[in-house]
Structure formats: structure tokens, C-alpha cells
N, C-alpha and C positions, 0 to 999 in steps of 0.2 A: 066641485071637483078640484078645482087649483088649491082651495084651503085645502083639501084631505093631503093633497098630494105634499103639501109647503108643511102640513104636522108630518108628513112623515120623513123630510129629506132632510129639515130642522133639526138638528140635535145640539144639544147643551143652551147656554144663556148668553144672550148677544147682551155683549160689554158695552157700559156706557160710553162716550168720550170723553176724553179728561177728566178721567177719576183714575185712583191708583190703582196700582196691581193689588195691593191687601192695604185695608185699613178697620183699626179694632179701636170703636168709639164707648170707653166706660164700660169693659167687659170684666166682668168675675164667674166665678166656677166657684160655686159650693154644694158636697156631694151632701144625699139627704143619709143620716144616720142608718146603719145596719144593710144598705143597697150598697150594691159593688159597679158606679159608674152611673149612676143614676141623680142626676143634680138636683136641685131645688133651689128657688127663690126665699126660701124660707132659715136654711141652716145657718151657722158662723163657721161650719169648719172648710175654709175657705184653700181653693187649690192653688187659683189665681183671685186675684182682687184690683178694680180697678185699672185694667189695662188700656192704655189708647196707643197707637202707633201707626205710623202711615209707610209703606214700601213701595217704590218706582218700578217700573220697569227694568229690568235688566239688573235689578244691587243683586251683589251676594252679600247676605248677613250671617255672621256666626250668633248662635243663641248660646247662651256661655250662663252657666250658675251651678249648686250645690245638688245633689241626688234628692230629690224631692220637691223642686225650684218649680217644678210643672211646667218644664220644656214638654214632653211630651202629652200633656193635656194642651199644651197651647197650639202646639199642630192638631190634636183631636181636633180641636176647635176652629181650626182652617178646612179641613176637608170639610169639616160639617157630620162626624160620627158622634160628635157631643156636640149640644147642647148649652148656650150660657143662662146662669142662671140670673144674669142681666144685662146691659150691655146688647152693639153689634158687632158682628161680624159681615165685611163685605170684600169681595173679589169683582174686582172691576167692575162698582158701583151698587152690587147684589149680593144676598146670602149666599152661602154655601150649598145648598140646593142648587142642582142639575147643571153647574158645572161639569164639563167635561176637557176643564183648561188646570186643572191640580192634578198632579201628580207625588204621590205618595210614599216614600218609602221608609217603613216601619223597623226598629231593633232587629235585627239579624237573629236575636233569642226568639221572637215575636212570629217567626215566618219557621212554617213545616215542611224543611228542607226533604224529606223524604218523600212530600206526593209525585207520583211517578209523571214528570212532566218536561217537554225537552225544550230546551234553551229555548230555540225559536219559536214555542208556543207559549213562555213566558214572557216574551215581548210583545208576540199577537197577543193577547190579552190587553195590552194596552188600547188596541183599537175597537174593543166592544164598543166605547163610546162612541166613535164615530159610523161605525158600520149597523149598530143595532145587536139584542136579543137574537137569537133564534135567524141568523141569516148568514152564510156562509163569508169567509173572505173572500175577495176576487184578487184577482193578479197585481191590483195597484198595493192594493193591501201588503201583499209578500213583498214588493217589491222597499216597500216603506222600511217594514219588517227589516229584512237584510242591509236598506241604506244605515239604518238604526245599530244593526250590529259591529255593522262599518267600523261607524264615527267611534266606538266602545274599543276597535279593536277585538272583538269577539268573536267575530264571524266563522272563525276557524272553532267556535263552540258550539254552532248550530243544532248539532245532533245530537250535542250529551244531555242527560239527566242532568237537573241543574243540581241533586245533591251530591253531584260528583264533581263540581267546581268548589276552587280554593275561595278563601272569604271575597279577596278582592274582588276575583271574577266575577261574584255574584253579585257583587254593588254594581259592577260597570251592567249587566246585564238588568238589574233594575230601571238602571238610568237610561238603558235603550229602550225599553218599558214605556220608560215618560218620553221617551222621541218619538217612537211609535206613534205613540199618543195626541201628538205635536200638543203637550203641554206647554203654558206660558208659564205655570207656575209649580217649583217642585222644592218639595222638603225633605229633606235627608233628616232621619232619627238615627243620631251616633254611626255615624256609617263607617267614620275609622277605626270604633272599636276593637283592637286584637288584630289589625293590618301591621303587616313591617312597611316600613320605609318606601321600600318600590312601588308596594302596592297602594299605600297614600296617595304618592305623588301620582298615581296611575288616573286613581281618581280625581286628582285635581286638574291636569290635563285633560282629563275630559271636558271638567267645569268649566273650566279657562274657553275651550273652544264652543261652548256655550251661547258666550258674552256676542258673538254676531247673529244670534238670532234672539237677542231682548230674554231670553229667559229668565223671568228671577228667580234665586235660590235661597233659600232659609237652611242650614245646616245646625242642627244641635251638636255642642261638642264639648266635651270636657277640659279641650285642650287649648289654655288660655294664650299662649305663645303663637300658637296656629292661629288663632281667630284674630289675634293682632298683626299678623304677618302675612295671613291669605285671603281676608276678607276685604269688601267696601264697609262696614261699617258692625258694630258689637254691638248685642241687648244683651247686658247683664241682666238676668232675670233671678227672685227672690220672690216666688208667689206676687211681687211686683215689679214693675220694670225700674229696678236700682238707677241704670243710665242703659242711654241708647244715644251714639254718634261716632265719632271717632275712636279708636282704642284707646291713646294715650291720653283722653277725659277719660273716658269711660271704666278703664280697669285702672283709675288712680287707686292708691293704698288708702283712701278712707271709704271710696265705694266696695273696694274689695273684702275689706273689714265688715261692712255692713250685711254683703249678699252671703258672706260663707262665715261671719259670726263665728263659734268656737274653733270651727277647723282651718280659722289664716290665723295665724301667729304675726307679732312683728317681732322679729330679731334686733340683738344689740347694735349691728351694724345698721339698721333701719331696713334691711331685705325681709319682704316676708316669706315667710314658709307656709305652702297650702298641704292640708293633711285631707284634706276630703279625697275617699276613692271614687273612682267609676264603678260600678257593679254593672256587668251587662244584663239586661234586664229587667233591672232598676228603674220602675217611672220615676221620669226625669222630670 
């Protein structure tokens, strides 16, 4: 009886100690010919290749490269909705399987702003994992729910249909999603996308207040000034990891030359010019 009772009160995968928050040892991504998402160990047309990298507790790292760099197969590849076609994947010590410590948020193109669903039952959502299938929420549950909304500033959104919030709102209402959740670990896919100014910073204020509960954050961004001026640390990525550490290694002018190839220019004054666009939408 105490096992039945310990499967059922158990949810998600007890973290090793002293292992990292994510770490990716010799991983590639090659899809098999004429499937849409479907990998194989066998192909050459390679998404990613060779990746290894380790992330702590608590970094925030911008993931920075060209439109097709496979930022966003490389978070597939952290939740665990793909597949390597060699290589690991591990989240404090473990696959991606039955975590319930990621939290996810996908292209703002990517998400069906129109299912009839109201703010605060898009951040309960986050707590399927911890409450279970098929079992109602209890009061601790709402209560999470609304702390969540809180910390976003949103609370004054509780009621609306979430496709009747502006872009921003609906990042900061993701990100109560993953509070909800009490994720350790959350990835933003382009989440500044087509944000002005206010609404950026809205989001970063969030992030920032983060940082005292160890979350770590992975951001995919096109915006290389940003990732040098609001991150802990830059992976320029190029179907391989170009550099990863610091910005001002990392986005020197011969690495940048190498990850975005045709689209950096170097200028006669030795500034380069980057021509690559963001496409929203665009696997990254």
C-alpha cells in the first residue's frame, strides 16, 4: 500500500546531486529524408551536429545564430519532443522523460491564439504536472495560480480570453505558466519577437526577478546587442556550437563571420553589417 500510494503522490524525476541543470554530451539531429520531424541515426542532412554543453543553476543564456541555426530544434531537444539522432540529453542528471521541472514556451506563430481559454486557466495548465490527469485543482493550486499572476503583473488579466491580450501580455502569462509549474528550467523560443520597447523590458523584469529562485533560462533571440547586454553568458549557434561563454569571445568578428556566413559583411571601416532577417515562424 505505501508503494501504491508513493506512485501516486510522486510526480516527475528526482534530480540527481551535483549534476547540472541541462547538459548535452555529442548530440546531433539528423532528419530522415521525405518525414517532416522524424530523425534518424542514419541521414547527413544534419540539424544540429555534435553538440556538448553544460548550464548551472540559475544562468540566463541567450542562444543567438542565423534562421535555420536549429535554436529551435535544440529546445525540441531539451523538453524531449525530439529525439537525438545520437548523443545525450540530460536535465539534472536524466533524460527528458517525465520531467516535470521544463517549462516551455514555443514561437508566438506556433501557439492557437484563438482556443477559447481564459488567462487563468492558461497558467493552471501549468500544474497538470504536479496535480495529475483527470483530478480537479484544489485551493492550494488557485492559490499558486494567482501568486503566478502576481509576480507577471497580470492578475488584472485573470478573466480575459488570452487571444484578447497584446503580445507582451501573453509572454508574461506564459511565464506564469512555468511559475505555476514551479519549473526549474524555462526556454523562451523568440519571445521578443514584434514586442516594442516597454513591453521587452516587461519581460525582462520578470526574468531578472527570477534570478532568487535559481531558475535557469535559455532565450532564443535574434537580437545580438541584447544577448550581449542582458544575458550571463551567449551560445552562438550554427547547426554547431560556433562559441559559448562570454559575449565579447563569443560574438568576436571571426566567430560572427563563421555562424552567419553570407549574411555578415565586414565593412571598410572594420564594422560589420548583419543582413540576416528574423522571419517569425521561421525554425530557428
Amino acid at each position: 500500500m505505501a508503494e501504491l500510494v508513493r506512485q501516486i503522490t510522486h510526480r516527475g524525476v528526482a534530480h540527481s546531486p551535483g549534476t547540472p541543470t541541462l547538459e548535452l554530451r555529442d548530440v546531433s539531429v539528423a532528419y530522415a529524408a521525405g518525414t517532416n520531424g522524424v530523425t534518424t541515426t542514419r541521414g547527413d542532412a544534419y540539424a544540429l551536429q555534435h553538440i556538448s554543453f553544460q548550464v548551472g543553476r540559475g544562468e540566463r543564456i541567450a542562444v543567438v545564430g542565423p534562421n535555420g541555426a536549429g535554436k529551435s530544434t535544440l529546445f525540441k531537444l531539451i523538453v524531449g519532443t525530439l529525439q537525438p539522432s545520437q548523443g545525450q540529453v540530460n536535465i539534472f542528471g536524466h533524460g527528458p522523460d517525465g520531467h516535470i521541472c521544463i517549462a516551455y514556451v514555443p514561437q508566438r506563430s506556433q501557439i492557437d491564439w484563438s482556443f477559447p481559454v481564459t488567462v487563468e486557466d492558461v497558467v493552471m495548465m501549468g500544474r497538470v504536472g504536479r496535480i495529475g490527469f483527470f483530478r480537479w485543482p484544489r485551493r492550494h493550486d488557485w492559490a499558486l495560480v494567482h501568486q503566478a499572476l502576481a509576480r507577471v503583473n497580470a492578475m488584472h488579466l485573470a478573466k480575459k480570453q488570452i487571444g484578447e491580450l497584446s503580445g507582451g501580455q501573453q509572454q508574461r502569462v506564459f511565464i506564469a505558466r512555468a511559475l505555476a509549474q514551479e519549473a526549474e528550467l524555462l526556454l523562451l523560443d523568440e519571445p521578443l519577437t514584434g514586442l516594442d520597447v516597454p513591453s521587452q523590458e516587461a519581460i525582462f523584469t520578470v526574468l531578472d526577478n527570477l534570478r532568487p529562485d535559481g531558475v535557469t533560462v535559455l532565450v532564443a533571440t535574434h537580437d545580438l546587442n541584447m544577448a550581449a547586454e542582458r544575458f550571463d553568458r551567449v551560445m552562438l549557434l550554427n547547426r554547431q556550437v560556433v562559441g559559448f561563454g562570454g559575449a565579447t569571445a563569443v560574438l568576436a568578428p571571426d566567430n560572427l563571420l563563421l555562424a552567419y556566413g553570407g549574411h555578415m559583411h565586414r565593412l571598410q571601416d572594420g564594422d560589420l553589417l548583419l543582413t540576416d532577417t528574423c522571419c517569425e515562424g521561421h525554425e530557428g
